[in-house]
N, C-alpha and C positions, 0 to 999 in steps of 0.2 A: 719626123720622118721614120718610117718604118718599113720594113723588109721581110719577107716568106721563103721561110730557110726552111729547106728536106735535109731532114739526115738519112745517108742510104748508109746499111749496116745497123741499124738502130738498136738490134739485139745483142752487139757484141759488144769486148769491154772497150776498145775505143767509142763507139757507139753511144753509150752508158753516158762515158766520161762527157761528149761533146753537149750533148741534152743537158747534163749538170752542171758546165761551163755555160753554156751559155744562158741558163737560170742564175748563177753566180753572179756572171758577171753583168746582167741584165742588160743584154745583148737587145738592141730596138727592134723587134719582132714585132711582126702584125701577125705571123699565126705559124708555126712549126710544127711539119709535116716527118714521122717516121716510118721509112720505108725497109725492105729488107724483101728476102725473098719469099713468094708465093708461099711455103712451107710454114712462114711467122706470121701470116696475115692473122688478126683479129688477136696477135701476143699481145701483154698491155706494158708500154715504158712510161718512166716516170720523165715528166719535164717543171720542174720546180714542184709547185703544189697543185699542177696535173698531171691527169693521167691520158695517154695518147696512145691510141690503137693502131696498131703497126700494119701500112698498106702495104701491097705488093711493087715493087720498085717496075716488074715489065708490064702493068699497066697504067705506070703512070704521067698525068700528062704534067712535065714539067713549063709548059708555055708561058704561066704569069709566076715563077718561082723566080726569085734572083739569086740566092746563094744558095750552091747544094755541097753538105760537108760527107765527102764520101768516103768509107772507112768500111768496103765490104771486100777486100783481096785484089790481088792484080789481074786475076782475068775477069771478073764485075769490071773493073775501072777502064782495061783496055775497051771490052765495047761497050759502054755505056757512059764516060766520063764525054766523047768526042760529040755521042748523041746529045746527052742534058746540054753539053756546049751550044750545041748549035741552034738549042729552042731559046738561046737568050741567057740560061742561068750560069752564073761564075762557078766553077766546080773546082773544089779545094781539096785536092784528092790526096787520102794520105797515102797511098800504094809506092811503088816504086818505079810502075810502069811509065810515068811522064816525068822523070826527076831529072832524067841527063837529054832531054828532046829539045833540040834549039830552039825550041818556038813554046816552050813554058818556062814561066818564071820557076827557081826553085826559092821559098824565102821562109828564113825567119825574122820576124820583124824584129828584133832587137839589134840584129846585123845587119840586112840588105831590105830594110823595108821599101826602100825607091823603086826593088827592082818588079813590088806587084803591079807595078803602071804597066806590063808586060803582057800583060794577062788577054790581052784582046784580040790577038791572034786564031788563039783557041779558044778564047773563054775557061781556060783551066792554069790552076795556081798547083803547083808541085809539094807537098808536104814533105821535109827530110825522113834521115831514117832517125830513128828514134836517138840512138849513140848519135850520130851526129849532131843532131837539134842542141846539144846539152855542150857538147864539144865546141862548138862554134862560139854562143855566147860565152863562154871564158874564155874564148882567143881572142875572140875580135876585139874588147878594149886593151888586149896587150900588145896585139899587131899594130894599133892605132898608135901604140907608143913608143914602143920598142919593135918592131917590126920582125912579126917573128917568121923563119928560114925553115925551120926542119920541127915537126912534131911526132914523138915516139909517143904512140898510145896502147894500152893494154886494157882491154873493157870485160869488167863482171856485169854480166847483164841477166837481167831477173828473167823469169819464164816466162810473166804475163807478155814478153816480147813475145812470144810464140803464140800467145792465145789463149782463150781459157780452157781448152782441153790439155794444152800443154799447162797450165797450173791447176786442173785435175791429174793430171799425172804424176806431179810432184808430190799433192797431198795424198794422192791413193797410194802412192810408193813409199814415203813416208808412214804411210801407217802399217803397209806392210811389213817393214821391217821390224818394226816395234813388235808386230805380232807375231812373227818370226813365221810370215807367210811368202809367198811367191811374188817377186819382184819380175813389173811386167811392162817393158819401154814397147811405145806405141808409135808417139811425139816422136819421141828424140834417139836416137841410133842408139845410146847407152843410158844404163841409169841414170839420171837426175840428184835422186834421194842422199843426201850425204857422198854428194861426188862433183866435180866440173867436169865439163867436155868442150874442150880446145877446137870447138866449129858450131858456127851459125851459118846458117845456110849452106850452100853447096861449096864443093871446091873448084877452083878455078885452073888453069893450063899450067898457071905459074905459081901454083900452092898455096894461093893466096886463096880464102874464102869467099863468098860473095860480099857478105858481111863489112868485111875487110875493104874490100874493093868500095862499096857504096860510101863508105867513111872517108877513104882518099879521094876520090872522085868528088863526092859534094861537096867536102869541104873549100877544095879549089871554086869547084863553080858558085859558091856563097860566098866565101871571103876573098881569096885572092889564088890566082891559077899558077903562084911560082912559089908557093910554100910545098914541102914536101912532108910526106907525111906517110908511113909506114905503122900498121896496126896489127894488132893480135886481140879478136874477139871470143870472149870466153863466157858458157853459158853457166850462170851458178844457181843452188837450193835455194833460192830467194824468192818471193810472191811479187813483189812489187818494188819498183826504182833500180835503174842501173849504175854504176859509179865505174869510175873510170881515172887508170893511173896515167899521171900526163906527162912528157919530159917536154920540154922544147928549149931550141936556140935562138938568139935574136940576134940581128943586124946588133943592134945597140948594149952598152953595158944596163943588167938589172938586179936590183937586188930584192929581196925578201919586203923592204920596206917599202919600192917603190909599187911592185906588183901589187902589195895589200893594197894601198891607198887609189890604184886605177881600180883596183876590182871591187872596191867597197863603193865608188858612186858609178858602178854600171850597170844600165838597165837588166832585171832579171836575175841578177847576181844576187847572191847573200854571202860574205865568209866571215866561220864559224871556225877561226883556226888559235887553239891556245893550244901550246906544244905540252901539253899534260896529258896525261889518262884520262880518255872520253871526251878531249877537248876539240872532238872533229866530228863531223854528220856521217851518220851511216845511211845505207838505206832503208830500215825500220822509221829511222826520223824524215829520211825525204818525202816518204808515201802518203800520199793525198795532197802534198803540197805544191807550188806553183813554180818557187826558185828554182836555177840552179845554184846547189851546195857546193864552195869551194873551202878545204881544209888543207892540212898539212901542205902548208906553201916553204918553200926552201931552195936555196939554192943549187943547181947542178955544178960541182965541180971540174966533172968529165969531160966539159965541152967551154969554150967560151960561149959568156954571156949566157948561162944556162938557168935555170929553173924547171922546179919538177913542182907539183902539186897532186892536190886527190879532190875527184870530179864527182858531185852526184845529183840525183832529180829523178825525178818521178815522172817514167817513159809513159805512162798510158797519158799524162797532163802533155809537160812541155814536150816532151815527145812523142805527142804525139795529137792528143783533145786538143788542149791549150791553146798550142801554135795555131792549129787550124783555125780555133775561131778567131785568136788574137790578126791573122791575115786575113780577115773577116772584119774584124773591125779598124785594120788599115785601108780597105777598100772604103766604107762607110767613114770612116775621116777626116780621110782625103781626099773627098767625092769622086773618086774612081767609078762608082755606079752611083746609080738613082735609082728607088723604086717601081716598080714596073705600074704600066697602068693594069688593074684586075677587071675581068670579065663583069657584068653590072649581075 
């Protein structure tokens, strides 16, 4: 059994990444379509050991497609995620435009994969935000054990979060200073280069970012809607993988030993924690890879029942490629779809 999957956005680095997942993971394709806008027509992407020429996404006719992985910005997905809907294909859209809409699923399968049986209202499956996709899976086998109350998160997140003009930014800035030339922000309200900037995306009524906001918000509607969870997102000189400092409380007493041994057989997880020098994953070592990284696990003294750790993973993958097509082959699974009949 096999399936005809569009990737819309096919020119960008989530785009990249999804075509190269789903060659990895040798995803049951009958044939993969790359689309993108009018301007990229006849660009060529790579899809394993093909090369495929990139159509124009407003001419094309989705009718006999069944999954479309769409990674081309929030107003691409508002009008066009509802349309691919409604000719029949499941649209897995990583935007943020359909994240918090009652009537789509948001999932990462490692947490809420039940909840893509959801999908058929709309025909569209929700992609998180990048920070949170990575944050979820280290909660969710610790909530299932210790049931955790309150999560304080503080996230270094890489540029490719912003795009790849935003990590031409970084590298262009970067060399300028080297060369002791003219430092010149486009992307991001402040330098980049040898700096952070304490705001991702806009700000909100109540000082809170947007950023910030999607983090509390989904995390609720993925895991559980009575953990509390208060963030501070921070963008850092990094190319690739986010990492993220994590405190939380639980209902239950835990310790250093019990956390390790839930988080060592949970799906998606790897940890990589010896309390020595180097003995943790940066994001250099998480980039291109599939897990998420959990290191320096330890206990919170501050609070009962606490624990803090350090969170990382490689946003354009699990937060981003990955999930998408991993809820892609949760549908195909658990025969939530069937291949469509194609035209003779």
């Amino acid at each position: 059994m096999s399936f005809k999957v569009a990737v819309v956005g096919a020119t960008g680095n989530v785009g990249h990444e999804m075509l190269d997942i789903l060659a990895e993971r040798a995803f049951p394709v009958s044939e993969v379509v790359a689309l993108a806008s009018s301007r990229s027509v006849g660009t060529e992407v790579s899809f394993g050991d093909k090369t495929l020429k990139v159509k124009a996404l407003e001419h094309y006719d989705f009718s006999d497609t069944d999954i479309c992985l769409m990674s081309a910005g929030g107003a691409v997905s508002k009008e066009w995620s509802p349309k691919i809907g409604a000719q029949g294909a499941v649209v897995i859209d990583n935007s943020s435009t359909w994240r918090m809409h009652p009537d789509v699923p948001l999932v990462v399968p490692e947490v809420n994969a039940a909840a893509a049986a959801g999908f058929s209202k709309m025909n569209i499956i929700a992609n998180p935000n990048c920070s949170t996709a990575q944050l979820v899976v280290a909660l969710k086998p610790l909530h299932d054990r210790f049931g955790i109350k309150r999560v304080v998160v503080s996230t270094y997140q890489s540029v490719s979060g912003a795009g790849k003009e935003a990590m031409d930014e970084l590298f262009n800035q970067t060399r300028s200073v080297f060369a002791a030339g003219e430092v010149e922000a486009k992307k991001f309200p402040k330098r980049i280069a040898f700096n952070l900037i304490p705001q991702i995306d806009v700000f909100m009524e109540d000082g809170f970012t947007k950023e910030e906001w999607k983090m509390m918000a989904e995390t609720k509607k993925i895991l559980d809607p009575k953990i509390k969870l208060t963030a501070t997102c921070v963008r850092v000189p990094v190319f690739i993988a986010h990492s993220e400092s994590v405190n939380i409380e639980c209902e239950k007493p835990i310790t250093v030993e019990e956390a390790r041994e839930v988080l060592r057989t949970a799906p998606g997880v790897l940890v990589i924690d010896k309390h020595e020098p180097g003995g943790y994953i940066t994001p250099h070592e998480a980039a291109g890879e599939d897990a998420t990284y959990i290191s320096r696990i330890r206990e919170d003294n501050t609070v009962e029942n606490g624990l803090a750790f350090w969170c990382v993973s490689d946003n354009l993958r699990k937060g981003a490629a990955l999930n998408a097509v991993q809820i892609a082959e949760v549908l195909v699974n658990r025969k939530l779809i069937q291949p469509r009949k194609r035209a003779a």
